[in-house]
C-alpha positions as CSV (number, residue, x, y, z in Angstrom):
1,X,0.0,0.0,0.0
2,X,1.4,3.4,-0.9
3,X,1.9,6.1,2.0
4,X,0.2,9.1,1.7
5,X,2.0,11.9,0.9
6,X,1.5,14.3,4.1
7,X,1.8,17.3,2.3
8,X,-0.4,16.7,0.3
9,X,-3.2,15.5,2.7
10,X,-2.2,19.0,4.4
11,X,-3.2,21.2,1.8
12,X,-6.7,19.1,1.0
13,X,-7.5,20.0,4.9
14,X,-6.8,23.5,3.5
15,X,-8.9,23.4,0.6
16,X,-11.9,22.1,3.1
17,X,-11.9,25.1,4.4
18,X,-12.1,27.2,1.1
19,X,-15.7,28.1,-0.3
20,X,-16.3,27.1,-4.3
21,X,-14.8,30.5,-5.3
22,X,-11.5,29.7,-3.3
23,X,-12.1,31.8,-0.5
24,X,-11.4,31.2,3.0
25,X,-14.6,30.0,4.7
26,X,-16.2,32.5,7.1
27,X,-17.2,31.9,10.6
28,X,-20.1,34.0,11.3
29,X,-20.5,32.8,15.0
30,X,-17.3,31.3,17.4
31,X,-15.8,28.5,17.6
32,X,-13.9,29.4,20.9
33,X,-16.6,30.7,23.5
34,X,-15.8,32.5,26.1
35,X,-18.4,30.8,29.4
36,X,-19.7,33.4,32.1
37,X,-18.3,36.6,29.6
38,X,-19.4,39.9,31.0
39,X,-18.7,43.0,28.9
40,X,-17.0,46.3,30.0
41,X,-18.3,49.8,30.1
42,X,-17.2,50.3,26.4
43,X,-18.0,47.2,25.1
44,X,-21.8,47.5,26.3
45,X,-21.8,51.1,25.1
46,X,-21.2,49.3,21.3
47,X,-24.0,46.7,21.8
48,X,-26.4,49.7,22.3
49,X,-24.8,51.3,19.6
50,X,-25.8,48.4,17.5
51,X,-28.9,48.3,19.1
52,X,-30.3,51.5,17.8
53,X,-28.3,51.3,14.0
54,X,-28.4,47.2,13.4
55,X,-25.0,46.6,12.0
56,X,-21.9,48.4,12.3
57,X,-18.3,47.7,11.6
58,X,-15.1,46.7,13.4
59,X,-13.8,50.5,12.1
60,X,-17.5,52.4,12.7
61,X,-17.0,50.6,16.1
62,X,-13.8,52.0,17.0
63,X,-14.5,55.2,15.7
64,X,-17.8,55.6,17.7
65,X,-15.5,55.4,21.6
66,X,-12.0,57.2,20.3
67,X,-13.1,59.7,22.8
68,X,-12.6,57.4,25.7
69,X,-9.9,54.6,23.7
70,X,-7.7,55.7,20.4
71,X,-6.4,52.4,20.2
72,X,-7.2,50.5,17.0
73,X,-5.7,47.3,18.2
74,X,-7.4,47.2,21.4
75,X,-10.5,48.0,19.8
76,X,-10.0,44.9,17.9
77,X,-8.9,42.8,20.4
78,X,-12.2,43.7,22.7
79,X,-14.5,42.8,20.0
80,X,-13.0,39.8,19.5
81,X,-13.8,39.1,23.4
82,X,-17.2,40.1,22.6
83,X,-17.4,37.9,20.1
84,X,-16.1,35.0,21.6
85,X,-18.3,36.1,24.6
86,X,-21.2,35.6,22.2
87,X,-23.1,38.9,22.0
88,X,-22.2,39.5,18.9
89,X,-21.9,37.8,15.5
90,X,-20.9,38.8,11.9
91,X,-23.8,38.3,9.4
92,X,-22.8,35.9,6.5
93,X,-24.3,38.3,4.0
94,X,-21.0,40.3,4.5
95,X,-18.9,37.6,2.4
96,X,-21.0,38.1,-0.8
97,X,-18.3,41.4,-2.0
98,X,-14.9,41.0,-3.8
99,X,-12.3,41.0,-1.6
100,X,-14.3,39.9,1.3
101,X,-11.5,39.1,3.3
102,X,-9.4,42.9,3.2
103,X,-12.8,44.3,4.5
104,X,-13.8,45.4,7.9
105,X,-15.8,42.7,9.7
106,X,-19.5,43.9,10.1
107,X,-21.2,43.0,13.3
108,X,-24.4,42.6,15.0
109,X,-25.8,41.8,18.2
110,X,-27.3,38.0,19.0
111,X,-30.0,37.5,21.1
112,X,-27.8,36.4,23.8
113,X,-26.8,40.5,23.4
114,X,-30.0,41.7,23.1
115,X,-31.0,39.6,26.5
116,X,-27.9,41.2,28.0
117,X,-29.3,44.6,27.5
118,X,-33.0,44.0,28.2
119,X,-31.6,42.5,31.9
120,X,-29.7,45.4,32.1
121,X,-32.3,47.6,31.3
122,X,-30.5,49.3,28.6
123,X,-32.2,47.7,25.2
124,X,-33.8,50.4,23.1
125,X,-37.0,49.4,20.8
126,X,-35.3,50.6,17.8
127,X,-36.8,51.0,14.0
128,X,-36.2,48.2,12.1
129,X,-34.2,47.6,9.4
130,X,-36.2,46.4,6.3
131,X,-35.2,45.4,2.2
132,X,-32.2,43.3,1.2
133,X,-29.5,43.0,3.6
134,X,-27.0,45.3,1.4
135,X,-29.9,47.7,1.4
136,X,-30.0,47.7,5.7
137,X,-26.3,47.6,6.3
138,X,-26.5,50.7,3.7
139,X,-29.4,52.7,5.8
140,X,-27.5,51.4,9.5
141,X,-24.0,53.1,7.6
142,X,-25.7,56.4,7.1
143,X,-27.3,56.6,10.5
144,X,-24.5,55.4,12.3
145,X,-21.8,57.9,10.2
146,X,-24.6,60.1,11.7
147,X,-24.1,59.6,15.0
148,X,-20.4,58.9,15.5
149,X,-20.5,62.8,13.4
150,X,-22.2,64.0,16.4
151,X,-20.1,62.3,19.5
152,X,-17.2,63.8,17.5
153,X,-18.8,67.2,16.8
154,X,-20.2,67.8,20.5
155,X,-23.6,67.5,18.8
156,X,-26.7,65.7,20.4
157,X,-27.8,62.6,18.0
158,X,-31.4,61.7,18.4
159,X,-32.5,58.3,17.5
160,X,-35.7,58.1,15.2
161,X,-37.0,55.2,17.5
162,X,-38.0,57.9,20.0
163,X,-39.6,60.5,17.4
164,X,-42.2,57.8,16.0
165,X,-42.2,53.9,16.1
166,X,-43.9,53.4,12.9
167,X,-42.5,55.2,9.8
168,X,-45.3,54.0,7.0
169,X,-47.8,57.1,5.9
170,X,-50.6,57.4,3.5
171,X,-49.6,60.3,1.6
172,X,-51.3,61.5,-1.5
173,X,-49.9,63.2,-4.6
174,X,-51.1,64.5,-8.0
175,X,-49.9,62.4,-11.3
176,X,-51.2,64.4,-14.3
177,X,-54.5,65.1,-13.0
178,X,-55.4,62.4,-11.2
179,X,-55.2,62.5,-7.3
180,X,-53.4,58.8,-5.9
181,X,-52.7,57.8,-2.7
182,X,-49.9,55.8,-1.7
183,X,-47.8,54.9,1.6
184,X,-44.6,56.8,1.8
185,X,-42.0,54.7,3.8
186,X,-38.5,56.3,4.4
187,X,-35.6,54.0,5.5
188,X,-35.0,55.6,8.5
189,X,-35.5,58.6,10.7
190,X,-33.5,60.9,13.3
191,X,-32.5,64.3,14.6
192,X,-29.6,66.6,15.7
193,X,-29.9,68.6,18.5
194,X,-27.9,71.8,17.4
195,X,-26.6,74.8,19.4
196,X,-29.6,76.7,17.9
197,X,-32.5,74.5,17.3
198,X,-33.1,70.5,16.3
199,X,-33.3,69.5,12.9
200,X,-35.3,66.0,12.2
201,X,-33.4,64.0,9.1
202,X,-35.6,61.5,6.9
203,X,-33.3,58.5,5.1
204,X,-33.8,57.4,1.6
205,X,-31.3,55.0,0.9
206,X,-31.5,54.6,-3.0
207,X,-29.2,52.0,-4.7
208,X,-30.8,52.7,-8.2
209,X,-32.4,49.5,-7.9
210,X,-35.9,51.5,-9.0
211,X,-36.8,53.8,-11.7
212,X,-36.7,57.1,-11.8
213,X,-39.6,58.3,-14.1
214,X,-42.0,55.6,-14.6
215,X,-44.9,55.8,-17.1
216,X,-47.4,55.0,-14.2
217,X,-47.7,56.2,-10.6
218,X,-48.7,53.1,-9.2
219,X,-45.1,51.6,-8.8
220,X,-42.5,53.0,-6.4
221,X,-40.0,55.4,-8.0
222,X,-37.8,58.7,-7.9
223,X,-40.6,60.9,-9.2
224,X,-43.5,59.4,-7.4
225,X,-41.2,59.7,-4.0
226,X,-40.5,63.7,-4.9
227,X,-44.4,64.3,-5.6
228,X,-45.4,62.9,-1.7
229,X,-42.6,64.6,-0.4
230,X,-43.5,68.1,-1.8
231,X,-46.8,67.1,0.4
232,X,-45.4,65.9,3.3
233,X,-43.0,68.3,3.5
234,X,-43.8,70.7,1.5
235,X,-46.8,71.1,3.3
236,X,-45.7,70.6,6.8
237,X,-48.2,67.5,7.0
238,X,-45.1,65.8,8.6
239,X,-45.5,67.9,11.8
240,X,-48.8,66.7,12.8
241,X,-47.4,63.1,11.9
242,X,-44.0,62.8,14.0
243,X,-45.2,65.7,16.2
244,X,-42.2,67.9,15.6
245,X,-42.0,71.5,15.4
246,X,-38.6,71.7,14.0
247,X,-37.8,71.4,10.2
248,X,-37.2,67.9,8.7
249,X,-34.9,67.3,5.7
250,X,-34.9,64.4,3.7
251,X,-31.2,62.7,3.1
252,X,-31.5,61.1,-0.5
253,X,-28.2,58.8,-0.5
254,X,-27.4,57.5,-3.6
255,X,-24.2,55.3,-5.1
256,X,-23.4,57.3,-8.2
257,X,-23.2,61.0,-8.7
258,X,-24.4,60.3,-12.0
259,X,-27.9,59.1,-10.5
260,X,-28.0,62.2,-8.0
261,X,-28.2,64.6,-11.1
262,X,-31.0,62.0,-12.9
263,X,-32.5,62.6,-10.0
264,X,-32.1,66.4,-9.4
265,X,-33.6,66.8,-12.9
266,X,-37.2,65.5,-11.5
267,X,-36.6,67.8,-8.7
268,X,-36.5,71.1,-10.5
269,X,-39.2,69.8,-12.9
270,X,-41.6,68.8,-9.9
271,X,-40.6,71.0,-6.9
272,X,-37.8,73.5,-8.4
273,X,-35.0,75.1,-5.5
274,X,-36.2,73.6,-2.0
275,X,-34.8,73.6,1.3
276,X,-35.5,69.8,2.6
277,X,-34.6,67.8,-0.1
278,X,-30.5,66.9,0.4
279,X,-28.5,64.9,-1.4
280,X,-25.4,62.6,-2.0
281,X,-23.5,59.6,-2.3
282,X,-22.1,56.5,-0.8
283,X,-20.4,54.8,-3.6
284,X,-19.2,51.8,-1.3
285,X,-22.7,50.6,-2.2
286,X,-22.5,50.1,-5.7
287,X,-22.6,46.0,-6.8
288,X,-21.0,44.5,-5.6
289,X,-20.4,46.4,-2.6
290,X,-17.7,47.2,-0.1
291,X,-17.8,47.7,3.8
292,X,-16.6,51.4,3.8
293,X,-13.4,52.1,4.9
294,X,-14.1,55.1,6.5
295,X,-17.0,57.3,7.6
296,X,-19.5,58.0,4.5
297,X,-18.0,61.6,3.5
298,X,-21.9,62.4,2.0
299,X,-22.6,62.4,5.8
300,X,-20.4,65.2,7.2
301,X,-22.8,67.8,7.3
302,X,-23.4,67.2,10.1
303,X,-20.1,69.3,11.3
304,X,-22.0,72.6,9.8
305,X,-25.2,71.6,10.9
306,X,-25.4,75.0,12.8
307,X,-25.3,77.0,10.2
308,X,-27.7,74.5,8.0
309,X,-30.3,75.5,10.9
310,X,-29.8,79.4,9.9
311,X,-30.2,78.4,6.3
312,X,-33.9,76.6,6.8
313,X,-35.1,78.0,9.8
């Protein structure tokens, strides 16, 4: 009987653990538990952080507590222990990219995390998340770019969980010259408290994945989205509905500058120059998709949000 060649054998272990496109498989829960694990101060403050957003990652993480820790490699090194302490896991979704394995692992919290925090007292009913998982990690990026803005700005973020639990609103609109109506459902919702005043933020996460200027108003698109906001809005219906008294601005994040200005075009034909209607990009988000690297630039308005409030006030 011939003898195995060890080397061989080695590298078909090796291969066992590669996926059909040759990557390295991806372990979305652990496989070295840590029994009895009890987080720190700064690791519970990124379980609520996920709480309220849904998904963040390893660098969105880090960035949200460099006021208390600057240390990338601790960083790291504590969400491993939460990880192996099992409040956290990294959705499988995140492998389906090029280069999976040069990204920033994305995280969420298991319900071993989410009992941790009701126990504690510190779980948050938060808005849900809804579409595609590309399409939520999108929404929880802009949000969460949001908030780690304000921590770093000295500004007040406002989760939209506290404004309204229920997003969804009948809102009708003129198409030629027929009245519809039809339920307007942004991604997301939140505010800034600013030195001056609060301003309320709507989140349209659009990865041109619907059209722009559809023949009929009975299906979802750019121009059928513009027409209820110029009521909702326009109309300060939206103040009766959240019960807010402060302005509201709609953040229209696309992934290509080139569908911004398709987009702008509707704009001026429906609406013309308004104040609540914002827009820009997050290219990251194109297919396929990458986790950012950094915090969404489209996002850091939030730095001059003071003198925003003297624009629209």
């Amino acid at each position: 009987m011939a003898t195995p060649n060890n080397s061989s054998t080695k590298q078909e272990k090796r291969d066992c653990n590669k996926d059909r496109l040759g990557r390295w498989l991806f372990t979305s829960t652990t496989t070295n538990p840590i029994k009895d694990f009890r987080p720190d101060a700064r690791q519970i403050r990124w379980m609520q952080f996920l709480n309220i957003h849904g998904y963040a990652s390893s660098k969105y993480l880090h960035e949200f507590t460099t006021n208390t820790h600057c240390c990338p490699q601790t960083s790291n090194r504590m969400l491993r222990q939460l990880f192996d302490g099992q409040m956290v896991y990294k959705p499988k979704q995140q492998r389906e990219t090029e280069g999976a394995d040069a990204h920033h692992h994305v995280y969420a919290l298991t319900e071993k995390g989410f009992a941790f925090l009701k126990r504690e007292g510190l779980w948050e009913d938060a808005l849900k998340l809804t579409g595609p998982w590309v399409h939520q990690y999108m929404i929880a990026c802009i949000t969460s770019s949001i908030h780690i803005l304000c921590n770093q700005s000295g500004l007040t973020y406002i989760p939209g969980h506290t404004i309204t639990a229920d997003l969804s609103t009948k809102v009708p609109f003129t198409w030629g010259r027929k009245r519809f109506e039809y339920h307007l459902i942004p991604d997301s919702l939140f505010a800034i408290k600013y030195q001056k005043g609060y301003i309320a933020y709507l989140v349209e996460a659009d990865r041109n994945t619907e059209p722009n200027d559809p023949a009929t108003p009975h299906r979802k698109s750019a121009r059928r989205s513009i027409k209820q906001y110029a009521e909702f809005i326009g109309k300060k219906q939206y103040k009766k509905r959240f019960t807010l008294n402060c302005p509201l601005i709609v953040l229209n994040i696309s992934v290509s500058d080139d569908h911004v200005q398709r987009v702008l075009k509707i704009v001026d034909e429906e609406i013309g120059a308004c104040s609540y209607l914002a827009f820009g990009t997050a290219k990251e988000f194109r297919t396929p998709f990458k986790v950012p690297n950094e915090i969404i630039d489209c996002m850091k308005m939030a730095r001059n949000g003071a003198r925003e409030f003297e624009v629209i006030k």
